[in-house]
NUNUKE-298466 format. One line per field, with one value per atom (N, C-alpha, C): residue number from 1; residue in three letters; atom name; x, y, z. Coordinates in Angstrom, 3 decimals, m for minus. Layout:
N
lokol	c(NUM;...)
nuke	c(ALA;...)
fivo	c(CA;...)
east	c(X;...)
north	c(Y;...)
up	c(Z;...)
END
This chain:
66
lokol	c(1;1;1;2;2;2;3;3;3;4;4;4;5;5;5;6;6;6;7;7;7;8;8;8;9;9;9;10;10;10;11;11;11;12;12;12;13;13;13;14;14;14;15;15;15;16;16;16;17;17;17;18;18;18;19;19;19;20;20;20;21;21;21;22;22;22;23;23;23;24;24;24;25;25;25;26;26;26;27;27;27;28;28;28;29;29;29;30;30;30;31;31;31;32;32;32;33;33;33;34;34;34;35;35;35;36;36;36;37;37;37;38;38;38;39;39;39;40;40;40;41;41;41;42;42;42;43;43;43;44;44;44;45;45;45;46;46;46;47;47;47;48;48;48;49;49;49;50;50;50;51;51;51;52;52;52;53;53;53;54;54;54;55;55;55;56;56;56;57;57;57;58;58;58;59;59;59;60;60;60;61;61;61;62;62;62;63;63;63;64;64;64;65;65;65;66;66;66)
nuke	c(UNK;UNK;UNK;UNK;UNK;UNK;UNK;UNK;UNK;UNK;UNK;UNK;UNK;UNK;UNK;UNK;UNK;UNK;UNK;UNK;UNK;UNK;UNK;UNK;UNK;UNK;UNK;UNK;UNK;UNK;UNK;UNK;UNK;UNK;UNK;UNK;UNK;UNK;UNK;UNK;UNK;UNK;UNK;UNK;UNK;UNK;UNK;UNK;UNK;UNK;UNK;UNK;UNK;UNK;UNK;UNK;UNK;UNK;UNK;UNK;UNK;UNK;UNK;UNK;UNK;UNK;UNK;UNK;UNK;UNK;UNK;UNK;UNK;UNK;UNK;UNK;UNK;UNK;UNK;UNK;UNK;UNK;UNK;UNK;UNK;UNK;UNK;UNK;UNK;UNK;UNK;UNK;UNK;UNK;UNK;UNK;UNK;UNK;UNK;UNK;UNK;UNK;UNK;UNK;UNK;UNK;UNK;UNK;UNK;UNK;UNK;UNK;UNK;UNK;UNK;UNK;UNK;UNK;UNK;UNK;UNK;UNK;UNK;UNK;UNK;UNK;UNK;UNK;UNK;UNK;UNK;UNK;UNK;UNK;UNK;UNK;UNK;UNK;UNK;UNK;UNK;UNK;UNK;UNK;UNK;UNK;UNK;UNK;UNK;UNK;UNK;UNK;UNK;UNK;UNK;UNK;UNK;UNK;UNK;UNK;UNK;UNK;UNK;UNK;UNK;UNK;UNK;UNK;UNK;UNK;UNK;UNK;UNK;UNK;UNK;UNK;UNK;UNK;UNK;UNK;UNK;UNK;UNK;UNK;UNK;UNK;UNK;UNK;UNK;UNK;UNK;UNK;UNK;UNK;UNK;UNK;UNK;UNK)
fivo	c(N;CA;C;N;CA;C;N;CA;C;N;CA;C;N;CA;C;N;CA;C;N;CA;C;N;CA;C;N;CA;C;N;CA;C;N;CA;C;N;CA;C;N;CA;C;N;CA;C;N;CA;C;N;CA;C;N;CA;C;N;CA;C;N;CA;C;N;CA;C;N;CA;C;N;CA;C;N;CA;C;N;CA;C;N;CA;C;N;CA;C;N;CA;C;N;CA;C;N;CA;C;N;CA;C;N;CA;C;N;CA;C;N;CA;C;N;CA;C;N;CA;C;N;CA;C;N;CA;C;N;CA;C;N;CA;C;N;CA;C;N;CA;C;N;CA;C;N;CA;C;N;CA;C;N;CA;C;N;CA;C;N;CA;C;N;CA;C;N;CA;C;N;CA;C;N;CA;C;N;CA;C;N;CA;C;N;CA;C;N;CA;C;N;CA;C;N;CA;C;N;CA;C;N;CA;C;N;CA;C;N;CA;C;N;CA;C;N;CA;C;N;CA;C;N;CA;C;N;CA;C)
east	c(m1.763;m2.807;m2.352;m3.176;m2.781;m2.726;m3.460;m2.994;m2.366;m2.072;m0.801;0.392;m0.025;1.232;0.917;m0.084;m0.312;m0.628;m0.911;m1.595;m2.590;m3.034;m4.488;m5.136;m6.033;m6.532;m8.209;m8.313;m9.608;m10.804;m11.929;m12.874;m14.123;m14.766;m15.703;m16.577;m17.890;m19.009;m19.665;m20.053;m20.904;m22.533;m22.565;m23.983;m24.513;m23.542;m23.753;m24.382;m25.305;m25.569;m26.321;m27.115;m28.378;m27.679;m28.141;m27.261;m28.287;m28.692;m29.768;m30.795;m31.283;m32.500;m32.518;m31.008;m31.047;m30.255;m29.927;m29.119;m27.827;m26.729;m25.346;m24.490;m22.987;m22.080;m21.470;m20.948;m20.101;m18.661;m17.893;m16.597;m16.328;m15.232;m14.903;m13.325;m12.317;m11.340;m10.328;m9.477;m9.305;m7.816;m7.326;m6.538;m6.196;m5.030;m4.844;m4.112;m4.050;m3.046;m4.189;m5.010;m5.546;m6.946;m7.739;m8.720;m9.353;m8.930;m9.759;m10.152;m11.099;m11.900;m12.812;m12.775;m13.832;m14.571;m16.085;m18.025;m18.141;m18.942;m19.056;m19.211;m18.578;m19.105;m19.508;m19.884;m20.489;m19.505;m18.372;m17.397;m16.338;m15.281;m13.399;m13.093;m13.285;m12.473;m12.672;m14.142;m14.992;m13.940;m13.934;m13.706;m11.835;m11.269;m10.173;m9.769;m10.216;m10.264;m10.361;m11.653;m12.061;m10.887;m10.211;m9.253;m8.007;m7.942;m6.943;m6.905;m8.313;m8.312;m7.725;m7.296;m6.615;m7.214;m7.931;m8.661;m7.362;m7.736;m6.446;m6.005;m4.834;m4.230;m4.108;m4.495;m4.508;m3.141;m2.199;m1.138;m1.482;m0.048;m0.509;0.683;0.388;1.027;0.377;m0.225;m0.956;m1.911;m3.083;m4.010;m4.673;m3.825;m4.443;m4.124;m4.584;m4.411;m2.893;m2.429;m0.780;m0.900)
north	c(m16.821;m17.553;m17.871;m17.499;m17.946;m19.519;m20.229;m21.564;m22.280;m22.101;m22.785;m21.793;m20.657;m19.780;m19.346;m19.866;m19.371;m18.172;m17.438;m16.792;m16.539;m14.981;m14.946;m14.110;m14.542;m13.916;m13.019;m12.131;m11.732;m12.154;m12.670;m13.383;m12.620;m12.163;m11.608;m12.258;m12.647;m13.539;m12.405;m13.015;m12.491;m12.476;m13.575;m13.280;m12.924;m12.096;m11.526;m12.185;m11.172;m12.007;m10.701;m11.062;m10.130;m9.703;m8.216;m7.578;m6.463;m7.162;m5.587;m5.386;m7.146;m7.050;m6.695;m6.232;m5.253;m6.608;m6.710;m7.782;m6.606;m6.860;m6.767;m7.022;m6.721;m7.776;m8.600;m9.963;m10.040;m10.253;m10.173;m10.387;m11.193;m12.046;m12.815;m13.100;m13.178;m13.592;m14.874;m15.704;m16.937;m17.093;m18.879;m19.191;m19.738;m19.634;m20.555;m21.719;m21.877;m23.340;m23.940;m23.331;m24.643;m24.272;m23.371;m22.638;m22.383;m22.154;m21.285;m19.836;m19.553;m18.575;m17.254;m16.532;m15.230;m15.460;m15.554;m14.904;m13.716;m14.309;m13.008;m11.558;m10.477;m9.495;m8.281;m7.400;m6.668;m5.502;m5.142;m4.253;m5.275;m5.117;m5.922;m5.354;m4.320;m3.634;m4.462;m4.774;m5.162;m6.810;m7.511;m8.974;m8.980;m8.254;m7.764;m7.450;m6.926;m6.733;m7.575;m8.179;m10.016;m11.097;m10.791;m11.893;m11.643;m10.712;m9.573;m9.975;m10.125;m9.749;m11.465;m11.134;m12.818;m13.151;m13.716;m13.975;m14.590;m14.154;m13.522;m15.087;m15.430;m16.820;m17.784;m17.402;m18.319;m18.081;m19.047;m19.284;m18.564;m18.138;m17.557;m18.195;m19.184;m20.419;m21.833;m21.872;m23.246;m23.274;m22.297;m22.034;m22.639;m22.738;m23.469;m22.835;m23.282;m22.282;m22.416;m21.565;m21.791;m21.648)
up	c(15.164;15.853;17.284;18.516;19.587;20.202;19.379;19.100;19.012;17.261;17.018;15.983;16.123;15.878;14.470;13.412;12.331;11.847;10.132;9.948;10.037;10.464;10.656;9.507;9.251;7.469;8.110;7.188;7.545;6.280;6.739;5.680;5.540;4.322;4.093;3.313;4.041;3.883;2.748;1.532;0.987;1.095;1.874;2.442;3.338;4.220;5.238;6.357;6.976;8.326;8.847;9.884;10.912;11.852;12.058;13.259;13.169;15.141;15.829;14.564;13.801;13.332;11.910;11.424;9.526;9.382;7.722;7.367;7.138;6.915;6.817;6.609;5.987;5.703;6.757;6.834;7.839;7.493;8.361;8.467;9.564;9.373;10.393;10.175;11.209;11.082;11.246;10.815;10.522;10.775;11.303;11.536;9.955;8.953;7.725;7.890;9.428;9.388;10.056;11.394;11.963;11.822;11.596;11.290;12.432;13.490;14.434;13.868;14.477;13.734;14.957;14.595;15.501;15.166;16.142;15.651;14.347;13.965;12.682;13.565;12.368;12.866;11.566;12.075;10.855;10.260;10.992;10.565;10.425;9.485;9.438;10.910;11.095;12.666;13.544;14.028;14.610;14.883;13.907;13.641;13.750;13.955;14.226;15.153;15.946;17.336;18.260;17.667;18.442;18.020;16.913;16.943;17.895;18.263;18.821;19.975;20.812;21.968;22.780;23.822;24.117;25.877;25.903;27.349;28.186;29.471;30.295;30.881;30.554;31.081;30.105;29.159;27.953;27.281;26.983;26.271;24.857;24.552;23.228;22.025;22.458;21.270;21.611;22.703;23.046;23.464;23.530;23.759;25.068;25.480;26.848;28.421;29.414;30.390;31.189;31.138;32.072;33.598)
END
């Protein structure tokens, strides 16, 4: 977790969720210590990627700007 350093788990909503109008599964990915979390998305890749990605200046143990 770029947060606070935890595991990040990937979560699969069984009730899915709307995407471009069809319903679908979602996936979303998760902090297990502090629960920050990614926007649903409709692929694991998808929601994986977004947990992945780290907006530029942001600490990646304190989430805050350096």
């Amino acid at each position: 977790c770029p947060f606070c350093g935890g595991k990040a788990r990937m979560q699969f909503d069984y009730e899915g969720a709307i995407f471009n109008g069809k319903w679908d599964f979602a996936y979303y990915a998760h902090c297990t210590k502090c629960r920050a979390m990614t926007s649903v998305r409709n692929r694991s890749e998808a929601a994986s990627e977004l947990w992945n990605a780290r907006a530029e200046g942001v600490s990646q143990t304190l989430g805050r700007k350096e």
